[in-house]
N, C-alpha and C positions, 0 to 999 in steps of 0.2 A: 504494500500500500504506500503510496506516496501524496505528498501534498505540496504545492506550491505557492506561496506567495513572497509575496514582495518581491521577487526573484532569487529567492531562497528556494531551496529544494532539498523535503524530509522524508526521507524512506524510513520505514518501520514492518519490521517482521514480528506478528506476534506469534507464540504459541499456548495454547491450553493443553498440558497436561495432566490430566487427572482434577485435582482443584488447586491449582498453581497457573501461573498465569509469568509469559516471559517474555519480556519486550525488549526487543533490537531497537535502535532508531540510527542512523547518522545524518548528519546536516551538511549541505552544503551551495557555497553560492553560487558558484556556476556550473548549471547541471550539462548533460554530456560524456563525455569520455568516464569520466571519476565516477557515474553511477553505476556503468556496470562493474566499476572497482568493488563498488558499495554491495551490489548485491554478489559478489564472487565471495566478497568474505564471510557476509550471510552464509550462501552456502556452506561456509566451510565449518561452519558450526553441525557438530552429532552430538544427540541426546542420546547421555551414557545412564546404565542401569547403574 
């Protein structure tokens, strides 16, 4: 999910596990190249037992 203003750009990943609740966000001002940085690191997050 992402949201823009002002010409700011926030991506946020959340997740609900169980009843826990985990939120990614990062910010930044000039969107482009750097967001798919943003969502590459998202990915790189795994949810360990």
């Amino acid at each position: 999910m992402s949201l823009k203003e002002n010409g700011e750009m926030i991506t946020f990943r959340l997740y609900l596990i169980e009843q826990r609740l985990y939120v990614l966000a990062a910010s930044q001002e000039k969107p482009g190249q750097i967001e798919q940085s943003v969502l590459s690191f998202f990915d790189s997050f795994r949810l360990l037992n």
